[in-house]
N, C-alpha and C positions, 0 to 999 in steps of 0.2 A: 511408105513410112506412116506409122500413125502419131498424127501430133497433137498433145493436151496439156490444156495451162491446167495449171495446178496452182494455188497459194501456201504459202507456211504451213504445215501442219497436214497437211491434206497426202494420202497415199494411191499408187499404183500398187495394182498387181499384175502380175504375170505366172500365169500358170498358176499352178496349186502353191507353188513353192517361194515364188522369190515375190519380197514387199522392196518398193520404192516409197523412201517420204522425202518430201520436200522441208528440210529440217530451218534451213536459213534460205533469207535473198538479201542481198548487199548491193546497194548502187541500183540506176539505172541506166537503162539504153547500154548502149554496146560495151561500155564498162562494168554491166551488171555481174556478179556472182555470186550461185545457188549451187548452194549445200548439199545434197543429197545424201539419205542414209539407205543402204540396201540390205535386205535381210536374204540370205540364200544360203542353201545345203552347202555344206562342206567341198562339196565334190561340185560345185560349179563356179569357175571359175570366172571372177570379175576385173576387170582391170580398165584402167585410162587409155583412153584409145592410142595418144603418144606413147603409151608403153607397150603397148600389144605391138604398134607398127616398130618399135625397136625389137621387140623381141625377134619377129617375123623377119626384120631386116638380118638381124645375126645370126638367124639360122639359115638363112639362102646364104648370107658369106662365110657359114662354114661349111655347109652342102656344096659351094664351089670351089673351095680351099684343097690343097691337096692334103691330104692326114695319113697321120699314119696307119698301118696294119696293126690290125690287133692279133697277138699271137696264134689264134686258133686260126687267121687268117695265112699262114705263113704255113710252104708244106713244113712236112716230118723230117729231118735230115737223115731218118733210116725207111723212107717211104720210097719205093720205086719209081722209076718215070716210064716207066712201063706202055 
């Protein structure tokens, strides 16, 4: 993991594509919280980490869930069993 202070105002990049700024910091020590703004393509997807790991939780419990068939799933009722 690469780790860099940054102050107000000041940005990262990554790749060609995606800008990090440091837009606010609020408080400090272990109550501190900073703002960040991100700039990225359409097509990459950003999110909070507590929201990634819910996502990622509801799809393993609907990947173990039992579900339905979807029609195309289901034989022909004039198909042989041949």
């Amino acid at each position: 993991m690469l780790v860099l202070s940054r102050r107000r105002g000041e940005k990262i990049r990554i790749g060609e594509d995606i800008l990090v700024e440091i837009l606010d910091v609020r408080g400090t020590g272990a109550d501190a919280q900073v703002r960040v703004g991100i700039e990225a393509p359409r097509l990459v997807r950003v999110l909070r980490e507590e929201l990634y790991r819910q996502i990622q939780a509801d799809i393993q419990l609907a990947s173990e869930a039992p579900g339905e068939r979807f029609e195309s799933d289901r034989p022909h009722p004039e198909a042989g069993h041949g």
